[in-house]
N, C-alpha and C positions, 0 to 999 in steps of 0.2 A: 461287791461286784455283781453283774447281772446273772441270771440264768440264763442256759442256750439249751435251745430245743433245736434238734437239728441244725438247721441254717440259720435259725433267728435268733435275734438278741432279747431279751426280756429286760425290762426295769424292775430291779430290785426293789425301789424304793415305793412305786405305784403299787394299787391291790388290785386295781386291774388290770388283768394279763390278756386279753383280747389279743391286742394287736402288738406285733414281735418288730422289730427294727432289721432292717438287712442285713446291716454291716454297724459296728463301732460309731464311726461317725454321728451315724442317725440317733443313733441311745445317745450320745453326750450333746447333740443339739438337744434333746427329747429333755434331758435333764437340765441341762442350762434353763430351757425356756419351762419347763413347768415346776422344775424345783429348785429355783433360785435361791431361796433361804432353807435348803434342807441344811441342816448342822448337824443329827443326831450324829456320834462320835461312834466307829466301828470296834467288836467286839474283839478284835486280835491286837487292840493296842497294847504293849505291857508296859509297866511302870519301868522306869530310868532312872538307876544311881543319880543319887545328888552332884557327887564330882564330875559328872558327865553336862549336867543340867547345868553348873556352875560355870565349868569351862566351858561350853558352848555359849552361855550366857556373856563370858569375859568376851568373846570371839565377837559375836555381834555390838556391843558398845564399842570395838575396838574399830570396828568399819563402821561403823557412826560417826564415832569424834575422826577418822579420816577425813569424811568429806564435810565437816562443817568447820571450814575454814573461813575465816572472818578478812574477805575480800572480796570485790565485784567480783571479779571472774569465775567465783564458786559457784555462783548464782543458776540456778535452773535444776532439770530435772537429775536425780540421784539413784542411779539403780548400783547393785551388787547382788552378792551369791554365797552363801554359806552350804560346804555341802554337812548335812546331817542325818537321824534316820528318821523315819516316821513315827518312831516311840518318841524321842527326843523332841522334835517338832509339836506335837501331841503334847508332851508334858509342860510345854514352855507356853503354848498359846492355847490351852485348851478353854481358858473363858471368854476368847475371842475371836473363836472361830466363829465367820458367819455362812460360812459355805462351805459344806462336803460334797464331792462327788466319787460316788462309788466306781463309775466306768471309767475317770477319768483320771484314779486314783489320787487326787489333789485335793488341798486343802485350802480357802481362801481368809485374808481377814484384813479387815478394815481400823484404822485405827488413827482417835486425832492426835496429831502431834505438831509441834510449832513452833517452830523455830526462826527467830528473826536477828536479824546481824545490824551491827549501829556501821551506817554508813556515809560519809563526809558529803556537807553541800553540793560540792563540783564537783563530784561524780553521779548524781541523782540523774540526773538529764542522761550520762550514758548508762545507766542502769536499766532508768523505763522503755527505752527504745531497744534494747538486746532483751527485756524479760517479756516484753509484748512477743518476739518473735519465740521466741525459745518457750514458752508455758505450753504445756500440752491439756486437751480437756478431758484429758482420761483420769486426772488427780484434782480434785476436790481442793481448795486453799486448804491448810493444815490437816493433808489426808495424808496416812503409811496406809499404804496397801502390800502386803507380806504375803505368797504362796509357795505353799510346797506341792511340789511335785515330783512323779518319778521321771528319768532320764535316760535312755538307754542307745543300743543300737547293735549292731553286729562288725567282728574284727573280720580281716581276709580271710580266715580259718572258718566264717560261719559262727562262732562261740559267741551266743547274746550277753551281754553287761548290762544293768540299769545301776540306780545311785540315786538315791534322794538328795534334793538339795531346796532353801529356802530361797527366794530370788525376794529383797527388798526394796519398795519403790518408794521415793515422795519425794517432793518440789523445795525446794531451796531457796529462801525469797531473803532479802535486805529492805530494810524499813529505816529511815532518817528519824530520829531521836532529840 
């Protein structure tokens, strides 16, 4: 997390402390754009039973093999949401993490994966015409991009909640065989 000196936000991660940030905002642009590959892993992570590691692990292959369904219409972008905790998350992706943010308490990672589905002649033609529209350029051909983050907000009562959870991203394509 950052330091705060009175009003100002401080970057943790920089050694120079000069110049303070207003608000939140300006420290998570400050970190996006100058520490894009910071990864080092933070010091209050703790280690997580295996049967926790295990079954969270059964949890996500089970929202995988959901959406890889071997038909046109599965085709295109694939998101979902495991909630977990930041230990767990941590233990599970920790050699592939490529991005920490301390202020933004998130975690990023990038990862290839590739999956392609065998799909009949006479459907090819309506396949490239719905996956030209539908591909987004924020995924990479054969990219998971997996973050954790914290979640939160406040009930009528005022009483704050947060909750970690992993949010799973990557593209879904069919290929003719």
């Amino acid at each position: 997390m950052s330091t705060q000196d009175s009003t100002k936000l401080y970057c943790s991660i920089c050694k120079r402390r000069a110049k303070g940030f207003k608000n939140r905002s300006g420290l998570q642009r400050h970190e996006t754009l100058k520490h894009v590959s910071y990864n080092t892993l933070p010091s209050h992570v703790r280690s997580v039973p295996n049967s926790e590691l295990s079954h969270l692990k059964k949890a996500i292959i089970k929202e995988l093999q959901k959406r890889l369904k071997n038909h046109h219409t599965a085709v295109g972008k694939q998101v979902f949401s495991i909630h977990c905790s930041e230990d767990a998350f941590v233990s599970i992706f920790k050699n592939h993490i490529t991005r920490y943010s301390p202020c933004g308490s998130s975690y990023f990672c990038r990862q290839l994966s590739f999956v392609r589905l065998h799909m009949p002649d006479f459907e090819n033609s309506n396949y490239e015409q719905s996956a030209k529209k539908s591909k987004t350029k924020s995924l990479v051909n054969g990219e998971m991009t997996v973050q954790w983050k914290v979640t939160g907000g406040k009930d009528k009562e005022n009483h704050k909640f947060e909750a970690g959870s992993a949010q799973f991203r990557f593209f879904l394509d069919q290929c003719q065989i």
